[in-house]
N, C-alpha and C positions, 0 to 999 in steps of 0.2 A: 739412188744417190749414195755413194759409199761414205760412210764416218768418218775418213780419211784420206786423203788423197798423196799419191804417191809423186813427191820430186826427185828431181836429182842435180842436186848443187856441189861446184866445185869450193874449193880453199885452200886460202896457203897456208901449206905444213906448219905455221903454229897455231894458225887457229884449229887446225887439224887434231894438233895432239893435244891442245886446249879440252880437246870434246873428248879427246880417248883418256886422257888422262880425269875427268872428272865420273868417266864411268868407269874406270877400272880402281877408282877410287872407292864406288860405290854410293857417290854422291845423287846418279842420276843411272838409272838402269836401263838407259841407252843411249847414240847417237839423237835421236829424232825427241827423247824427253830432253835433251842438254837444249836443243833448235825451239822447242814450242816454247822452254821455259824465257828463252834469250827475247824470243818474239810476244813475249807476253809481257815482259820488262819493258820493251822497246813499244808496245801502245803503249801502256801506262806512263810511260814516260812523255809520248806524242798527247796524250790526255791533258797530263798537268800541266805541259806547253801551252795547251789550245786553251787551258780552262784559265791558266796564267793570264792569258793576251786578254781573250774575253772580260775579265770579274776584274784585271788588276792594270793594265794597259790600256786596254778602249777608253777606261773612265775617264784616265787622267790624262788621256790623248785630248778628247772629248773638254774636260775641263779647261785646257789650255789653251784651245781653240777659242773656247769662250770666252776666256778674263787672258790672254796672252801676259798682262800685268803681274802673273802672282809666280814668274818663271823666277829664276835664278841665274845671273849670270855664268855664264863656265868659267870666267877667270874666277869671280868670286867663289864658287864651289872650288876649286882648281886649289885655291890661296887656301881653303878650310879645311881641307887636304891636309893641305903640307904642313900646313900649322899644326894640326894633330898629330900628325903624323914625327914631327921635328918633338912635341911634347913627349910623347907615349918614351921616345928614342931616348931622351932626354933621363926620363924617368927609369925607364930598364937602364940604364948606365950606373946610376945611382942606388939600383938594386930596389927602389920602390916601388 
């Protein structure tokens, strides 16, 4: 089984010269290093997604299935918003 396996992928001309331009940069010293590094980004990224849902989603899905009582209205979150929002504004005007 070879170390590497050989594709061949198409792209439009700017992702194209996206890739030739960070190796004639000499940021990456080839096509296929710019490709692994993008798809190494791109799990790490699908990781803290999945680890997100899992550790920070599930719970509080979980949670609110169980006590449905301890939600928050969307208009009232909506109004606490704007409120803050109409402050903060309020305040950068007056240089505060």
């Amino acid at each position: 089984m070879p170390l590497v396996e050989k594709r061949t992928i198409r792209l439009p001309p700017a992702q194209a010269s996206y890739i030739d331009g960070l190796v004639e940069t000499g940021t990456y010293a080839s096509a296929s290093e710019v490709v692994r590094a993008g798809l190494r980004a791109l799990q790490e990224r699908d990781e803290a997604v999945a680890r997100w849902l899992r550790e920070e989603v599930v719970p509080v899905y979980d949670a609110m299935q169980a006590d449905p009582g301890r939600g928050i209205p969307a208009d009232r979150v909506g109004a606490t918003v704007h409120a803050r929002h109409a402050d903060r504004s309020r305040k950068a005007r007056r240089g505060a």
